[in-house]
VOFIVEX-554408 format. One line per field, with one value per residue: residue number from 1; residue in one letter; x, z, y of N, C-alpha, C in turn. Coordinates in nm, 4 decimals. Each point is the difference from the previous one (the first is absolute). Layout:
N
num <- c(NUM;...)
residu <- c(A;...)
n_east <- c(X;...)
n_up <- c(Z;...)
n_north <- c(Y;...)
ca_east <- c(X;...)
ca_up <- c(Z;...)
ca_north <- c(Y;...)
c_east <- c(X;...)
c_up <- c(Z;...)
c_north <- c(Y;...)
END
This chain:
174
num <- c(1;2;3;4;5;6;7;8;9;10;11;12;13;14;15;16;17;18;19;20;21;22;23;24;25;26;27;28;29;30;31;32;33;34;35;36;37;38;39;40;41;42;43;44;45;46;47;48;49;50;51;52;53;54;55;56;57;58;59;60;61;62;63;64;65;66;67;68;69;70;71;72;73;74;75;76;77;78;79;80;81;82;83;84;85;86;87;88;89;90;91;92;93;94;95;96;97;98;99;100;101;102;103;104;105;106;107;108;109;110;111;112;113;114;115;116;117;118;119;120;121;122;123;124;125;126;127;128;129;130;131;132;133;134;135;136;137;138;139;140;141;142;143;144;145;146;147;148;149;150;151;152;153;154;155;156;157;158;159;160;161;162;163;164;165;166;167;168;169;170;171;172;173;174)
residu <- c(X;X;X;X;X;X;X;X;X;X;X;X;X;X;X;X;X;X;X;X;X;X;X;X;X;X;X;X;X;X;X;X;X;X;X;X;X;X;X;X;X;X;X;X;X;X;X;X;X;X;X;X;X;X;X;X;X;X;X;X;X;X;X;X;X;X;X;X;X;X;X;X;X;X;X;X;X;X;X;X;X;X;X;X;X;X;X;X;X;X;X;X;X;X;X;X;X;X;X;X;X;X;X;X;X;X;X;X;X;X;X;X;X;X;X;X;X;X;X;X;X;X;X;X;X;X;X;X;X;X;X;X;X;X;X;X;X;X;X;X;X;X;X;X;X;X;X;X;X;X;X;X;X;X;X;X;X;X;X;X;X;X;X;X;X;X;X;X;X;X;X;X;X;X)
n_east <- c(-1.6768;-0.0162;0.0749;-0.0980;0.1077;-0.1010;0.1486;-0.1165;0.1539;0.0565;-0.1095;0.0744;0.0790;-0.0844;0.0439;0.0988;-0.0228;0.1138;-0.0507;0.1369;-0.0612;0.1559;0.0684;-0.1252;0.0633;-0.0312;-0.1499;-0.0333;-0.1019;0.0957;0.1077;-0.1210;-0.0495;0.1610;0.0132;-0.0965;0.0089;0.1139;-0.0532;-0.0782;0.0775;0.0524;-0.1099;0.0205;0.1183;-0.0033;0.0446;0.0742;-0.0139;-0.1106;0.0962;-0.0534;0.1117;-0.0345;0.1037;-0.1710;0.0468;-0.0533;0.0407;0.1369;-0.0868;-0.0759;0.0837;0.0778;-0.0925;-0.0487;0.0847;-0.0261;-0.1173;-0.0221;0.0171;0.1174;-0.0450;-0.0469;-0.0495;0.1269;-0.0905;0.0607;-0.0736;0.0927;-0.0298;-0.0537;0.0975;-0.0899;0.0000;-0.0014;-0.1186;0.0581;0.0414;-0.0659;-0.1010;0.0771;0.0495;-0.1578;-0.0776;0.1363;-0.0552;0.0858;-0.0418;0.1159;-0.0379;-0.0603;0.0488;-0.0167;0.0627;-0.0753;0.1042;-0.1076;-0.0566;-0.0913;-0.0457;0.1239;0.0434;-0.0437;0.0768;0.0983;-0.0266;-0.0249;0.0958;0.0434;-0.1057;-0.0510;-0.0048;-0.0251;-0.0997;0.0997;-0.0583;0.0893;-0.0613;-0.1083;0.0052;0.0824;-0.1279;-0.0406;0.1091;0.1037;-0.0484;0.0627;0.0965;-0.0710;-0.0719;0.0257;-0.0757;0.1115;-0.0975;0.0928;-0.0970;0.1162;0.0965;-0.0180;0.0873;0.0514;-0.1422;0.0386;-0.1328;-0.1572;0.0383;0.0347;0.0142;-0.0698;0.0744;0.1128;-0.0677;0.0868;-0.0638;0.1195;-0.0542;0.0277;0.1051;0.0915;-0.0963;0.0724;0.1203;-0.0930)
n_up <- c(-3.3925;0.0733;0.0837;0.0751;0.1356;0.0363;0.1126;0.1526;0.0952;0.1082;0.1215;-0.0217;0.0348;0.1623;0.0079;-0.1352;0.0783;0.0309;-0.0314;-0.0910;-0.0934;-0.1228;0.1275;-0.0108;0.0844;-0.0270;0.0058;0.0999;-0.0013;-0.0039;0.0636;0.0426;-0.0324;-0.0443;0.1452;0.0342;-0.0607;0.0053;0.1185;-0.0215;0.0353;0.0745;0.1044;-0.0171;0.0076;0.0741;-0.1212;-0.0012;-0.1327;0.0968;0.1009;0.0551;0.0890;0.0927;0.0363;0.0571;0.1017;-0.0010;-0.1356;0.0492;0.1627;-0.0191;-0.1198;0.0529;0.0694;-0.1225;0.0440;0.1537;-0.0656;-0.0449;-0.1104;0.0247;0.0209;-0.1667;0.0578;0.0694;-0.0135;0.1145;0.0687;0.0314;-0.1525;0.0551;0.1061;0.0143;-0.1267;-0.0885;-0.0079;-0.0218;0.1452;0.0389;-0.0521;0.0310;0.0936;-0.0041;-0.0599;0.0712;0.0514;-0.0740;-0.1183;0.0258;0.0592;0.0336;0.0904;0.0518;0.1007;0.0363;0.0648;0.0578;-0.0433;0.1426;-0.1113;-0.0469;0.1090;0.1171;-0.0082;0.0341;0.1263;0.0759;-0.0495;0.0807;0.1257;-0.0864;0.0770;0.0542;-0.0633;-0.0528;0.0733;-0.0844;-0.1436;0.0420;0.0961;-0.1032;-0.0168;0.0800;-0.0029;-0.0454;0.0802;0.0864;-0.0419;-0.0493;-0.1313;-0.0950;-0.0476;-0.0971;-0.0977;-0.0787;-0.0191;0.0533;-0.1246;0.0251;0.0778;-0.1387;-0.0373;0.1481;0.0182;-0.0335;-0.0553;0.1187;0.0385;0.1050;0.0274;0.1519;0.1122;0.0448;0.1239;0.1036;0.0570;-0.0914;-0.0029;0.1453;-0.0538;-0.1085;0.1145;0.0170)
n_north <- c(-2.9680;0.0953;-0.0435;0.0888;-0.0004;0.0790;0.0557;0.1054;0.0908;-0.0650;-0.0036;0.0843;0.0132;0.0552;-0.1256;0.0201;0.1314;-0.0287;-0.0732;-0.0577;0.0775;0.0350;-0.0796;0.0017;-0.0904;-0.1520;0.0076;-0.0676;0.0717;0.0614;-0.0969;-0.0093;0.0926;0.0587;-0.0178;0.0389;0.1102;-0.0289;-0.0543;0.1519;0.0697;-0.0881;-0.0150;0.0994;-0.0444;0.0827;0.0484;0.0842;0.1252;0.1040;0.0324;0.0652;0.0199;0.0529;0.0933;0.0330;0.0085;0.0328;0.0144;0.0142;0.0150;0.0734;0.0455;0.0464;0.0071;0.0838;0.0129;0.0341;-0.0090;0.1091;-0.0159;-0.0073;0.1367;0.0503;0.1131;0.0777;0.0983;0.0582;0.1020;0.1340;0.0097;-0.1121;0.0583;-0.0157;-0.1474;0.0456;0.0007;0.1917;0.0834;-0.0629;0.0423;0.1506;-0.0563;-0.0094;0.1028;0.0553;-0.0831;-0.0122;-0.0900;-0.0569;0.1187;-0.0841;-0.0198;0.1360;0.0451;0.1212;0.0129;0.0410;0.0910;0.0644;0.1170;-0.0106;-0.1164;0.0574;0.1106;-0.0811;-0.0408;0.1172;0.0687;-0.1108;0.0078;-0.1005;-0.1198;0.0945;-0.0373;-0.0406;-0.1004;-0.0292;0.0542;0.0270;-0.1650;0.0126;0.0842;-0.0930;-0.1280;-0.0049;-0.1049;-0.0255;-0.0433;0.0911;-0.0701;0.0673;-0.1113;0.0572;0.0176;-0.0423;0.0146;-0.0504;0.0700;0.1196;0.0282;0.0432;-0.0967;-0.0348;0.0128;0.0972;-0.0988;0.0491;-0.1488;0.0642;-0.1473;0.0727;-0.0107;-0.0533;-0.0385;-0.0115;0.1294;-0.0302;-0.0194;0.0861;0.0848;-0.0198;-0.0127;0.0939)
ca_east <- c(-0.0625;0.0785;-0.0247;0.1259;-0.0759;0.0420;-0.0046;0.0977;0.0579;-0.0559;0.0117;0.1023;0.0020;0.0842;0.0557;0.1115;0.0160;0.1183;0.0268;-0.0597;-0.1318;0.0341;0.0868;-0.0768;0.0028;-0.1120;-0.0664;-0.0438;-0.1719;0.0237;0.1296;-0.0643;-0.0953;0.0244;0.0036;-0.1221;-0.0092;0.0975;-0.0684;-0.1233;0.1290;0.0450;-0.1487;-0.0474;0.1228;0.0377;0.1134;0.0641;0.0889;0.1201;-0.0485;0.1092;-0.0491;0.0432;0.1625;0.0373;-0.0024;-0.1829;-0.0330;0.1275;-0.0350;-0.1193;0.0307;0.0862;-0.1145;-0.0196;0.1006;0.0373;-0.0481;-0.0151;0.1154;0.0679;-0.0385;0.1339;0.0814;-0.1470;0.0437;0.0238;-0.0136;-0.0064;-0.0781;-0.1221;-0.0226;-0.1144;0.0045;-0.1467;-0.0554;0.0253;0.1736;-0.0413;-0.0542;0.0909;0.0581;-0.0686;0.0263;0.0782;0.0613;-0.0197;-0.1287;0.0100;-0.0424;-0.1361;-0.0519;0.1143;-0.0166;0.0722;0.0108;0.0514;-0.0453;-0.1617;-0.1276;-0.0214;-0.0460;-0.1803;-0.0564;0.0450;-0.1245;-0.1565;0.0518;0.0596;-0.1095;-0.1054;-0.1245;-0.0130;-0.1112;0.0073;0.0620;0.1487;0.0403;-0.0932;0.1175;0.1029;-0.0056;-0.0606;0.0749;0.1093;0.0389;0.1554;0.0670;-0.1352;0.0550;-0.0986;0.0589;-0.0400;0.0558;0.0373;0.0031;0.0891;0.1398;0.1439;-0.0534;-0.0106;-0.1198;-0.1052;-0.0876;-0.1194;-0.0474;0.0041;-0.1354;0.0746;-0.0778;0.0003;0.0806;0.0088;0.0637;0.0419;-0.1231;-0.1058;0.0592;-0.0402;-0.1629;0.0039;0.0679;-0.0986)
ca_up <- c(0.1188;0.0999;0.1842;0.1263;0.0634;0.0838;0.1055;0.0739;0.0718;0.1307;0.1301;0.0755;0.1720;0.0357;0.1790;0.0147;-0.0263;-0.0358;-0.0992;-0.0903;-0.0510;-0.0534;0.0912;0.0913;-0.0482;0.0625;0.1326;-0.0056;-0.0977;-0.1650;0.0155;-0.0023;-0.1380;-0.0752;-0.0339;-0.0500;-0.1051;-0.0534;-0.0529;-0.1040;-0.1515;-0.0057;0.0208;-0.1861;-0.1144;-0.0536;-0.0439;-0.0471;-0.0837;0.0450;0.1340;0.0263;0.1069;0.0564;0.0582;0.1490;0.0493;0.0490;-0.1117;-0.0419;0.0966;-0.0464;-0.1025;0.0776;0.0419;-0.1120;-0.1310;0.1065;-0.0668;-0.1823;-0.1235;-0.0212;-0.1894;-0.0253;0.0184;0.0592;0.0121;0.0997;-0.0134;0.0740;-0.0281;0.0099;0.1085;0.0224;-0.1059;-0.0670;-0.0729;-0.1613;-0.0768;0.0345;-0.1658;-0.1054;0.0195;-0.0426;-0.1061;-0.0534;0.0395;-0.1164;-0.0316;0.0656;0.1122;-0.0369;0.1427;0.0649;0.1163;0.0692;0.1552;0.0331;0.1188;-0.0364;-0.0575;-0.1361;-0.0152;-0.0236;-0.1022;-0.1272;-0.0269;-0.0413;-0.1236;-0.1587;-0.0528;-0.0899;0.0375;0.0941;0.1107;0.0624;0.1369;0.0493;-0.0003;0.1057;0.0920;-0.0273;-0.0082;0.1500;0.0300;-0.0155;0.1331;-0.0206;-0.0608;-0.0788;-0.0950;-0.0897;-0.1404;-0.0984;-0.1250;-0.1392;-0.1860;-0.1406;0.0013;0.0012;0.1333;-0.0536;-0.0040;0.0947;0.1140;0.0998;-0.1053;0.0615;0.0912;0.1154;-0.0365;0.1022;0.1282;0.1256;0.1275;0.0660;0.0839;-0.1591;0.0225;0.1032;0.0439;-0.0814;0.0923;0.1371)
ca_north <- c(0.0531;0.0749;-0.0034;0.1003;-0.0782;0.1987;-0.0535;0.0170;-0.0981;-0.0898;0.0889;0.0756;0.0111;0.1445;-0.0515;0.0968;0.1195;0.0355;-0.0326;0.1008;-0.1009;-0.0491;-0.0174;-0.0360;-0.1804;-0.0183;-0.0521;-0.1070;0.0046;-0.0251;-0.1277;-0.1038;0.0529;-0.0666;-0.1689;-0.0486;-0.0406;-0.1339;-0.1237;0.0113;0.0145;-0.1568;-0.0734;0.0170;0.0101;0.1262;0.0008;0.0865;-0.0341;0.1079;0.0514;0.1481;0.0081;0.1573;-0.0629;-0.0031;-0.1491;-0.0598;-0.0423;-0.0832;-0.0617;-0.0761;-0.0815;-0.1165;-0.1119;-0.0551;-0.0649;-0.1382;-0.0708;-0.0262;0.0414;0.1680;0.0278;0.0288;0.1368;0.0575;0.1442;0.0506;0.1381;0.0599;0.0960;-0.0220;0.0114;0.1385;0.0817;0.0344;-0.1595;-0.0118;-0.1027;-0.1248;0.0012;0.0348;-0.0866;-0.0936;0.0187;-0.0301;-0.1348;-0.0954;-0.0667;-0.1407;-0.0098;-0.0191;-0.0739;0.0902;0.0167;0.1310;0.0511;0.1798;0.0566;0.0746;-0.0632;-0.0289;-0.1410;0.0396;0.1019;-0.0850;-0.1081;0.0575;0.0195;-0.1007;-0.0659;0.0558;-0.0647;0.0856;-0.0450;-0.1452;-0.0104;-0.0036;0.1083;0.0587;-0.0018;0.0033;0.1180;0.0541;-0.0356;-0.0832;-0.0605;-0.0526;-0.1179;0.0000;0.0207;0.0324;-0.0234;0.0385;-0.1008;0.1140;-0.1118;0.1092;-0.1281;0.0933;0.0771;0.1324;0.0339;-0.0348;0.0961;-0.0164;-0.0706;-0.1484;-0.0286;-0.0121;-0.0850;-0.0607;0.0830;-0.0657;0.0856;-0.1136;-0.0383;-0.0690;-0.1144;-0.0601;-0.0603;-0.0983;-0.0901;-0.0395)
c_east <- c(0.1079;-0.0620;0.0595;-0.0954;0.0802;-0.0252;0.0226;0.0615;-0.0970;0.0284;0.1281;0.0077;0.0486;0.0223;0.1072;-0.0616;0.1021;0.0091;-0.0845;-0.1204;0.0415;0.0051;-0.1205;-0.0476;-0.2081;-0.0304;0.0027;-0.0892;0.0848;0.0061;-0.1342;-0.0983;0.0880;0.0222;-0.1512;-0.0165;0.1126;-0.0636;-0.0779;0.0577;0.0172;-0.1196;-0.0349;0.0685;0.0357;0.1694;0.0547;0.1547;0.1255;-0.0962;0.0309;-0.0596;0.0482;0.1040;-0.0452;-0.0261;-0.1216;-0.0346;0.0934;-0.0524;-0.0775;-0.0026;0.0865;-0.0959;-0.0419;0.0767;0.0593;-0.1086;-0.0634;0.0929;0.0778;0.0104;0.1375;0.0759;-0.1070;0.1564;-0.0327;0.0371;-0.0133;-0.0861;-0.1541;-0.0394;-0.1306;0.0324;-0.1953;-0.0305;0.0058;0.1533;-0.0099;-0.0220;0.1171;0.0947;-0.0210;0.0263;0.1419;0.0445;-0.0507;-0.0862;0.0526;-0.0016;-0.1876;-0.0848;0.0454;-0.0705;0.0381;-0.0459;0.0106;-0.0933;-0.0961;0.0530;0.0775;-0.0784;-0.1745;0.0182;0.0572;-0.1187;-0.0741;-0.0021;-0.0055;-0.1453;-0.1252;-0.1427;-0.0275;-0.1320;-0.0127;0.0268;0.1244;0.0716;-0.0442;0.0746;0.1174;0.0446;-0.0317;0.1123;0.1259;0.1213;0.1612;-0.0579;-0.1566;0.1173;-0.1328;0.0283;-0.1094;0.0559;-0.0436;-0.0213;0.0891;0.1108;0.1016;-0.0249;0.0010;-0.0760;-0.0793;-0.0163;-0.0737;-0.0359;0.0146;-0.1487;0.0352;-0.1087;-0.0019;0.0796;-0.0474;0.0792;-0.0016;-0.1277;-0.1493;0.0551;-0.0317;-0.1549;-0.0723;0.0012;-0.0725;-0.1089)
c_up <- c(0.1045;0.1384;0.0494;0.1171;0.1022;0.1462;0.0643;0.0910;0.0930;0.0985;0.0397;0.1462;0.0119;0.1268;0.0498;-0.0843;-0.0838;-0.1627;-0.1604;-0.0665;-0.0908;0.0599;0.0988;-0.0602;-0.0138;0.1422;0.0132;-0.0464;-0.1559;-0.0296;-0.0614;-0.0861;-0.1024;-0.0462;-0.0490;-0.1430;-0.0803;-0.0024;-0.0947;-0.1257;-0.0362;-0.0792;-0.1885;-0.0489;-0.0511;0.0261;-0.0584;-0.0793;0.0361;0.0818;0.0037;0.1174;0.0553;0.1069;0.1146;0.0997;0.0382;-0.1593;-0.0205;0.0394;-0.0793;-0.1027;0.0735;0.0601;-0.1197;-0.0921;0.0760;-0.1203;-0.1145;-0.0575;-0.0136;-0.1674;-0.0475;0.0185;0.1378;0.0501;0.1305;-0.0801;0.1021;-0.0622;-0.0108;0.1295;0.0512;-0.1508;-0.0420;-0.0959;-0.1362;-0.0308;0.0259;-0.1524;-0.1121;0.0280;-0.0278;-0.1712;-0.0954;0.0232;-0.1073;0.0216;0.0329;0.1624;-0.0104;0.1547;0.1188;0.1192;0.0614;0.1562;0.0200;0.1542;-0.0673;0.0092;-0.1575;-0.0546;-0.0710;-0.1480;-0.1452;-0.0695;-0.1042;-0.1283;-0.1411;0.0030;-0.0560;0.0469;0.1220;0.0583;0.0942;0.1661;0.0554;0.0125;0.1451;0.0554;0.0003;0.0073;0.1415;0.0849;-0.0319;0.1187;-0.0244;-0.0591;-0.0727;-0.1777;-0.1160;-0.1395;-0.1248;-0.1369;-0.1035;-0.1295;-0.0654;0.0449;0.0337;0.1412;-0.0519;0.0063;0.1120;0.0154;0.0549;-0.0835;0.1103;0.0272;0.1470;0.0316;0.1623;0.0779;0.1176;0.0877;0.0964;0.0548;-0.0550;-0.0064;0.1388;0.0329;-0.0900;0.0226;0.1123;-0.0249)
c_north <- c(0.0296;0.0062;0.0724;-0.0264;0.1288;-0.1251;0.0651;-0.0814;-0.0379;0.1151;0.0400;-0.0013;0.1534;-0.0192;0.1310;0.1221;0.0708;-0.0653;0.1069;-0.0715;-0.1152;-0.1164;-0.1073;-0.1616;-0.0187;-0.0391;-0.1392;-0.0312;0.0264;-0.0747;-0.0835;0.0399;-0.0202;-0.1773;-0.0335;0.0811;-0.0515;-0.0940;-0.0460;-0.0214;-0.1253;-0.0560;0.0432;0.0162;0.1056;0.0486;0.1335;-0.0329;0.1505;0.0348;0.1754;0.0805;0.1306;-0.0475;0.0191;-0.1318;-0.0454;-0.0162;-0.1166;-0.1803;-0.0861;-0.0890;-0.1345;-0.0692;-0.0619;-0.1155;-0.1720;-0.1000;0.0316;-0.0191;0.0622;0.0250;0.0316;0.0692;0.0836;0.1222;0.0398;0.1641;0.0662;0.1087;-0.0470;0.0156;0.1249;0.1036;0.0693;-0.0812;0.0054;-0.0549;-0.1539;-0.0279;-0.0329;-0.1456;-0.1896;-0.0001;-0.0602;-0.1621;-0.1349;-0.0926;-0.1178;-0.0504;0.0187;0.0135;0.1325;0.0033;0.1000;-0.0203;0.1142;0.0852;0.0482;0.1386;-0.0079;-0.1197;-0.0048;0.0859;-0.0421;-0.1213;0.0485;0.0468;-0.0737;-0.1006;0.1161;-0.0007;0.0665;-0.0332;-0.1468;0.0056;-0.0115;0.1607;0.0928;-0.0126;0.0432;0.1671;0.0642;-0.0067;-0.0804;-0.0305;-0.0126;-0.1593;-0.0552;-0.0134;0.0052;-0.0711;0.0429;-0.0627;0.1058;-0.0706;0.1097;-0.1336;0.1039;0.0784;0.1651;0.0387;0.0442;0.1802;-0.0290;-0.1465;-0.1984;-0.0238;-0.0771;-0.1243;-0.0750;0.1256;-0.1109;0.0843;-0.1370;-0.0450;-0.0538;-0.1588;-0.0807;0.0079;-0.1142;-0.1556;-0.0706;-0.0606)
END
């Protein structure tokens, strides 16, 4: 069985104009949506065996909030070509990443994040999906599971079995 766990980053800031998009850190509302879902991460043991993330700094960020307490996996790929890539080169790139990484984690941006989701799940009438299709929030993540043993295999053939969004967590809390 196979986990991909589609993340986008955490709230960006546009305090600075001048800045390029590449180039734009997080918010403080990120700073802290990603810390809440890390925790979640923690709270269920959830673990990655490769991470791969887009080279811009509001993705770079976020993982770095991430990693202050899970696991650091075995490998994790920083890409400047996943940067506002398309959710097919997103695909073509999944595809090729060997079968001893079982557990993955993509950081990236909307809308491949959403249209990648939407893609590799099958189960399309379910409520996660809906949501997931109406909206994919910053530092929101979608998990999907693959009864296959090889990532060669993956397409429309996942089942998207969780989309949490921070704000599912913090009303959770109250």
């Amino acid at each position: 069985m196979l986990e991909l766990y589609v993340m986008r980053h955490a709230k960006s800031s546009w305090d600075n104009s001048e800045l390029n998009d590449h180039d734009r850190p997080l918010s403080n509302r990120g700073k802290r949506n990603a810390k809440t879902i890390c925790e979640f991460f923690v709270k269920k043991k959830i673990n990655f065996d490769l991470i791969l993330v887009s080279s811009s700094k509001r993705t770079k960020k976020t993982l770095k909030i991430l990693l202050r307490k899970i696991d650091k996996p075995k490998k994790i790929i920083t890409s400047k070509k996943l940067y506002l890539a398309h959710e097919n080169d997103i695909l073509k790139k999944i595809v090729t990443i060997d079968k001893q990484f079982k557990k993955i984690l993509l950081i990236n941006h909307e809308p491949a994040v959403r249209n990648l989701s939407l893609v590799l799940s099958k189960n399309k009438n379910n409520h996660n999906y809906k949501l997931m299709n109406y909206k994919f929030p910053t530092a929101a993540y979608a998990k999907i599971i693959f009864n296959l043993k090889d990532w060669s295999l993956v397409n429309n053939n996942g089942n998207l079995t969780e989309f949490i969004r921070p704000k599912d967590l913090q009303d959770s809390k109250e």
